[in-house]
C-alpha positions, 0 to 999 in steps of 0.5 A: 500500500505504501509502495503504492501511495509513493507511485501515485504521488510520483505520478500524479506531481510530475506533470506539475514538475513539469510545469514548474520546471518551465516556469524556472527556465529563466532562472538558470542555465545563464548561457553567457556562464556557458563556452562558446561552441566551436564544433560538436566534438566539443560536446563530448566531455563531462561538462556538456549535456546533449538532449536526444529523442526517445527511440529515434536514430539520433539518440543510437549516434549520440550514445556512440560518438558522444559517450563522455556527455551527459544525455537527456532523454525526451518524449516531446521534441517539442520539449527538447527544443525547449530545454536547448532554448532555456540552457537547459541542455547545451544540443539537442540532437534530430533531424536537420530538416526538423530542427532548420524548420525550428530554427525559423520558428524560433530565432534564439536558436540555430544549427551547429555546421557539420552533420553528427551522423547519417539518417535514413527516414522510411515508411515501417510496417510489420514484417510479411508486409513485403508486397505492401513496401514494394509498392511503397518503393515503387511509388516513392520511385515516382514521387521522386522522379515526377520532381513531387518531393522536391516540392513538397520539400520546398513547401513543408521543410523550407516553410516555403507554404505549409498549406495541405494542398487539394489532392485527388481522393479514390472515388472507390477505393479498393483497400483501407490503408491504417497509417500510424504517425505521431502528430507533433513532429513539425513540419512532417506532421501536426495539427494546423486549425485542428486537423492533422497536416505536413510533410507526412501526412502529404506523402500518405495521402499521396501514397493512398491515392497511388494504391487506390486505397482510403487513408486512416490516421492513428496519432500514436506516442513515438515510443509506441509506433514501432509496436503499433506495427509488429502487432499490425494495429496499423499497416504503416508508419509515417512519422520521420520514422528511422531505419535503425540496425535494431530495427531491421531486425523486428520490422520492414522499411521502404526506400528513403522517402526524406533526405536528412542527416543529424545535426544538433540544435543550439542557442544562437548565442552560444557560437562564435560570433559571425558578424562581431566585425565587418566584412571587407575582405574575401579573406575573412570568410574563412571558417564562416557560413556563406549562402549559395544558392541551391542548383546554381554555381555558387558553391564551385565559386565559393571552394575556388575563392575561399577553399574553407568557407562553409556552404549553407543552401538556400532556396531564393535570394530573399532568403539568403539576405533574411539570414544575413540580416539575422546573422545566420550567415556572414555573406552570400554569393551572387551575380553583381547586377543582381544586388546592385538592384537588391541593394537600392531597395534593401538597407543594410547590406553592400557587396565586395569589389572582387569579381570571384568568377564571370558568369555567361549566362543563356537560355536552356532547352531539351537536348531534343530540342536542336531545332529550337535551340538554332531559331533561339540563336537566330533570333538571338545574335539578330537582338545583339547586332540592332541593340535589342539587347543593349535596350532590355539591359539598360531598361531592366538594370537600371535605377528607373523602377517606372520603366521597368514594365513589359511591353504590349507584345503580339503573340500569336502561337501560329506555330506552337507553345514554348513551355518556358520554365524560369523562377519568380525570385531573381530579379531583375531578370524574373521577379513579381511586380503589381501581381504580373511576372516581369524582368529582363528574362521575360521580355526577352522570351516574349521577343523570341517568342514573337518573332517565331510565331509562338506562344509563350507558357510561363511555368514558374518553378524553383530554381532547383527544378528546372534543368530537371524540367527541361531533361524530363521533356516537361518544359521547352525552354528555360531562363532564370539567369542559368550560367553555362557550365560544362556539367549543364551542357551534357544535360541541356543545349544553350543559347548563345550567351544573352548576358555576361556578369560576374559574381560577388560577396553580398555583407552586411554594412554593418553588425547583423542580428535580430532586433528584440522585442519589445512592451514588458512582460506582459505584452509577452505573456499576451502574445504568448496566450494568442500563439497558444489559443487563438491562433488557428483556433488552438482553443479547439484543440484543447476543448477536444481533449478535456472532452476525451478525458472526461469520457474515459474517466467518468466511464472508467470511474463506473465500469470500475467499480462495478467490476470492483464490486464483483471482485470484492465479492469474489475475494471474500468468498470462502471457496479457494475456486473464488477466492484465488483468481479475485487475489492473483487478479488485484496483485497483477494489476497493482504490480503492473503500471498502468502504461504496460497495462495499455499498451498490452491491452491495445497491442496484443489482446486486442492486436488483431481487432479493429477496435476504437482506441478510447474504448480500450483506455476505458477497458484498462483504467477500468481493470486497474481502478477495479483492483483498488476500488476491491480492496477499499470495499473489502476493508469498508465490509470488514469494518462493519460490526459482525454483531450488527450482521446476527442481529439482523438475521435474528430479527429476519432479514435475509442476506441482500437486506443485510448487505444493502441496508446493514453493511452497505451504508456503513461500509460506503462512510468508510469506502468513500473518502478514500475512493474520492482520492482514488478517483481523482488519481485515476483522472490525472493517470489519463495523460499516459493515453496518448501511447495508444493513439488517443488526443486526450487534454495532455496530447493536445496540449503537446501538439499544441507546444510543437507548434508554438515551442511555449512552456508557459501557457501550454503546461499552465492551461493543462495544469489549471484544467486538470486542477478544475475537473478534479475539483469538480468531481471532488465536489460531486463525490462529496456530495454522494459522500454527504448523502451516505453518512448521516453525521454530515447531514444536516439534522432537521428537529420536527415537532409537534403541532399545537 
């Protein structure tokens, strides 16, 4: 019993732990006490800590290569990136494309260069499940090539438009596939305006569609997925799963659906400084990041010029001066027309003097499209020789923003359609102006496109995309600013070069970094509340798991003790044929944590059935609650004087009379005050729901913080909700309390009427 009361106590204080553990984050962990981080070998010493997720890849690599550290396991991600942030930990180790996605969210923290180790993210299923993976790797082969996931990579990963696109539904699917994910692992998946989006959930849909089949999502503890699967309770799992050894051997995976590594995530202001100085030099690169463009040539450039600069991609421009700007880079590469117009509308930023490399820039086409290819050329030198060119080059590269307008141009496709690929996010040769795509690229294709009697199909696409686009045959023609490299060239055709620049280092004028908010404390506290609850009507979320939670343990508080009951009535029965079972039952279920208890009651017994995951929370918090309310019932019964019970038979009552007007009354004043306790423990013990798919209050309020990356209002909101509910019930078992006992309740004299 006492072993008992200390694990309950345990239990019930540590979502309270937790909650003040939050609360004191600002009150330790000072990271100007701390050294600065140079490289993650740094870490692997008995004075670092580094936070790791529970059963993922990245815990397995820490252990190995980080043995000297202190490791910190964590349930939540969302909790680890909140230890990173309050100094907690010093790194937290995960995916790169999870914690880059972070670092966007949350500016106070940053990536360490360097990768930790590899990670393989599959799709997981039981084993004998081997035609389901094939047809898995047969799609993520499409996917893949079709240029589908570098989309999406762009879109979830990059945070470029974390919006769940339409997709197409099977009107009569054939199969029901049962996807396990876990729902708080943003951007892969999460609730957004309370349903459940991202990368993963994207990629199921998608997959659902190729098979013909209807998709149904199970949100599970990441701890609990790989189980979901061996027991076949679900057919896949698509939660940034990891193939790890261990894992092969009790599972099957899918070719590698996301590319990713392991990388550490930190405070910003626990590395080296990267704009303490101002850039003048090429030299001062050295060491320090720099942002490339992906799919251009800037990454050969930069090794040729400053052989130990650090390369971080970027997707657009834009990009890469946000960083620079916030100090997550020291410069970025560049052609020099291209920041000269940059420069004239963003303050802060300059470039060096020194021309790294001369870029001859030219149209692109399919190495099927030689004919093409000879008319573009034509048409082309024919722009040179009368000065077209010289004209567009003046107009789109000057400083006169009201010229830059595209002219009204005839296009009459008397000959065709030019599919012409290109990205909206290079200007001055393609950029967005007043809703319309204009530049220097775009004038020029509508002239060539005139001039032969085409039609011109804008296809804008990122930067990435395009040389894939043209091999593919899905487009005719591309210009984006696209230099010409002898690696392109056996893969495309080019033009005669149309422009010629050079490229350059982009800085800041002078120190970088990101402003701090500002309106006090509780300014802060009113922006954290609307991140929590009103944007995207978070509220929701939180109503839907206080219901969840009530259900199970208002049923789980019945069916328990009515089964309790029975179990009494078993245990004190004088037959061993009774009396036996009622025993071992109470001692294996005290004995076994009520997790354990779940998770065997949802896996293995009820493993093969498709069975609705509340009605097993129910199931098993009503066998676990069973076994103490007999125990309480059986000490209430004994309690009761014996005499009372030979009197009563004395004077004619029969057994159910005895009990119901004799025993019961008394033994509920005993039973009562305890069973209230009890009650109220069982209802805090719901939060462990989560490991067998349910969203009850304490889920949502995990999804909730993977979201927002807040401790406060999250863990406060739970705490003060659980606090009312428990409350509540307290108060109506006291009232029951109140109507048994008759020393509580209030004692009414009558008299006699005169």
């Amino acid at each position: 019993m006492i072993s008992r009361r200390k694990e309950k106590g345990e239990r019930s204080m540590a979502f309270f732990a937790l909650v003040v553990y939050c609360l004191l984050f600002g009150c330790s962990g000072d990271p100007e006490s701390k050294p600065v981080l140079h490289q993650p070998e740094q870490l692997n010493s008995a004075g670092y800590s580094i936070g790791v997720p529970q059963s993922a890849a990245a815990t397995t690599i820490v252990e190995k290569q980080f043995p000297k550290c202190k490791i910190e396991y964590f349930q939540s991600i969302a909790d680890g990136y909140l230890s990173v942030k309050y100094g907690k930990i010093d790194a937290f180790a995960f995916d790169r494309h999870a914690l880059q996605y972070a670092t966007l969210r949350n500016p106070d923290l940053t990536l360490m260069d360097g990768k930790v180790g590899d990670e393989f993210i599959v799709v997981g299923s039981a084993l004998g499940r081997e035609d389901l993976i094939q047809k898995v790797n047969a799609f993520i082969r499409q996917y893949r090539a079709e240029g589908t996931y570098r989309d999406m990579y762009q879109r979830w990963i990059l945070g470029k438009n974390l919006q769940m696109p339409d997709l197409p539904e099977r009107a009569h699917p054939t199969m029901t596939l049962k996807i396990g994910t876990t729902g708080v692992n943003e951007p892969m998946n999460f609730y957004a305006n309370g349903r459940l989006t991202g990368f993963d959930v994207e990629f199921a849909k998608r997959l659902a569609y190729y098979l013909n089949a209807k998709c149904n999502f199970s949100i599970i503890e990441y701890p609990a997925i790989v189980a979901a699967a061996l027991t076949g309770k679900i057919d896949l799992l698509i939660a940034n799963l990891n193939a790890t050894p261990e894992r092969r051997k009790m599972m099957l995976f899918s070719d590698t659906y996301v590319d990713s590594e392991i990388s550490f995530l930190v405070r910003k202001d626990r590395l080296p400084s990267e704009s303490a100085d101002v850039i003048t030099q090429l030299s001062q690169l050295a060491g320090r990041k720099v942002g490339v463009k992906t799919g251009t040539i800037y990454e050969d450039v930069l090794k040729e010029a400053v052989s130990d600069a650090i390369p971080i991609h970027f997707t657009t421009i834009t990009d890469e001066v946000e960083a620079l700007k916030s100090g997550k880079i020291t410069g970025f590469l560049v052609d020099e027309v291209v920041i000269k117009c940059l420069a004239r509308q963003t303050p802060g930023i300059t470039y060096l003097p020194q021309r790294l490399r001369p870029n001859n820039c030219a149209f692109a086409f399919p190495k099927n499209k030689p004919e093409l290819q000879e008319k573009v050329n034509a048409v082309l030198q024919g722009m040179k020789d009368d000065g077209t060119l010289k004209k567009l080059d003046e107009k789109w590269f000057g400083a006169d923003d009201n010229a830059k307008v595209l002219p009204d141009i005839r296009l009459d496709g008397r000959n065709g359609v030019i599919r012409f690929a290109t990205n909206s996010a290079s200007e001055p040769f393609v950029y967005i102006k007043s809703g319309k795509m204009v530049g220097f690229d775009i004038e020029a294709a509508m002239i060539i496109a005139s001039k032969l009697g085409y039609k011109l199909q804008i296809m804008d696409m990122d930067f990435a995309a395009i040389i894939p686009s043209l091999v593919s045959g899905k487009t005719d023609m591309a210009g984006d600013f696209i230099a010409v490299t002898p690696e392109r060239a056996k893969a495309v055709l080019f033009s005669i070069p149309y422009y010629e620049g050079g490229t350059v280092v982009v800085v800041a004028t002078g120190l970088a970094g990101a402003g701090k908010g500002s309106g006090g404390v509780w300014t802060g506290l009113v922006q954290s509340f609307q991140r929590t609850f009103v944007v995207e009507d978070r509220y929701k979320l939180v109503l839907q798991g206080l219901w969840v939670t009530v259900v199970i343990s208002v049923l789980s508080g019945i069916f328990g003790t009515l089964l309790g009951f029975g179990v009494c009535l078993m245990r004190r029965a004088k037959t061993r044929w009774a009396n036996m079972p009622a025993k071992a039952f109470i001692r294996a279920i005290q004995g076994t944590p009520i997790v354990v208890l779940l998770m065997i009651l949802y896996y293995v017994i009820f493993g093969s059935w498709d069975i609705n995951a509340i009605i097993v929370a129910v199931i098993g918090f009503s066998i676990n609650f069973a076994a103490y309310v007999s125990e309480m019932m059986r000490t209430g019964i004994d309690a009761v004087d014996k005499g009372q019970h030979e009197a009563a038979y004395a004077i004619g009552f029969n057994r159910v009379q005895v009990f119901t007007k004799i025993t019961f009354p008394q033994a509920a004043r005993h039973v009562l005050p305890v069973f209230k306790g009890e009650f109220i423990s069982m209802l805090k013990m719901t939060s462990v729901v989560g490991y067998i798919a349910i969203q009850d209050l304490t889920k949502m309020s995990d999804i909730i913080r993977s979201r927002t990356y807040e401790a406060f209002f999250p863990l406060i909101a739970t705490a003060l909700i659980y606090f009312v509910i428990a409350y509540v019930m307290a108060y109506l078992l006291s009232r029951i309390e109140m109507r048994v006992d008759p020393k509580q309740r209030k004692r009414v004299v009558k008299g006699l009427a005169a």
